[in-house]
C-alpha positions in Angstrom: -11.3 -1.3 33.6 -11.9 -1.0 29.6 -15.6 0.0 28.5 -16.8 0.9 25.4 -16.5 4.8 23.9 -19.9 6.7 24.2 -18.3 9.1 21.9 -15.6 10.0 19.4 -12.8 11.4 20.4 -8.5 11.4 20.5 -6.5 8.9 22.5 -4.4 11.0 25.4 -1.4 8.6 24.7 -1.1 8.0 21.4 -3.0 11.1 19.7 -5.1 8.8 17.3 -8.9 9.1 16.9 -11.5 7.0 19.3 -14.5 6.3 17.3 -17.4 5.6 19.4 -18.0 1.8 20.3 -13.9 1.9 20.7 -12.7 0.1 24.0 -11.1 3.0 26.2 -10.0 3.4 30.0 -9.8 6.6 32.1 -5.7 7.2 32.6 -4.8 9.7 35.4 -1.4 9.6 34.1 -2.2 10.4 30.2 -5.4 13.2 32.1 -8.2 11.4 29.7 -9.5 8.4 27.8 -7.0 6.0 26.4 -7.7 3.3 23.8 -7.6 -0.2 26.0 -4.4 -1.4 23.2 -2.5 1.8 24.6 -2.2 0.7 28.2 0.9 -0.8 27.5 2.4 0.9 24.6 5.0 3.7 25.2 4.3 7.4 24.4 6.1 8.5 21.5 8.9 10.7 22.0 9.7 13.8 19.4 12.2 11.8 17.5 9.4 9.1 17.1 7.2 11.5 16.1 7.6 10.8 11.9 7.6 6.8 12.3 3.7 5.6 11.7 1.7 4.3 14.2 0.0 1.0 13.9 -3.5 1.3 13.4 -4.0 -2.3 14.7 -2.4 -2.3 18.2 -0.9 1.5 18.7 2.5 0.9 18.5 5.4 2.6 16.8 6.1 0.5 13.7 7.1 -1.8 13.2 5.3 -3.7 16.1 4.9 -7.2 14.4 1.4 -6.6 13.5 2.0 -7.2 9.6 4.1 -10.8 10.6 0.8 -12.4 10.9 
C-alpha cells in the first residue's frame, strides 16, 4: 500500500532522495521506505553502480523513459 511521504528522506532500494509528498511503501525486504516506482525495479549491483538512474521511473538507464 503506497501513501504519500510525511517527510524527506532516501529510497532503501535505489539510494535516491524522497522529497515529502513522494509516493512511498514500507519494504521489509529493502528495512525502510521505498519510492512506490521502485517496487519493481531491481537493486543495482556494484558494476551498475556508475550507469545513471532514471529520475522518472528508478531504473538503470536506459529504461525507455526518454522514447516517449
Amino acid at each position: 500500500m503506497s501513501f504519500p511521504a510525511q517527510y524527506a528522506g532516501r529510497c532503501r532500494k535505489c539510494r535516491e532522495e524522497i522529497a515529502e509528498g513522494d509516493l512511498i511503501q514500507s519494504s521489509d525486504e529493502h528495512g525502510g521506505y521505498i519510492h512506490e516506482a521502485c517496487e519493481g525495479a531491481t537493486h543495482p549491483t556494484r558494476a551498475d553502480e556508475a550507469r545513471e538512474v532514471c529520475t522518472d521511473c528508478f531504473v538503470l538507464k536506459p529504461c525507455g523513459c526518454d522514447e516517449f
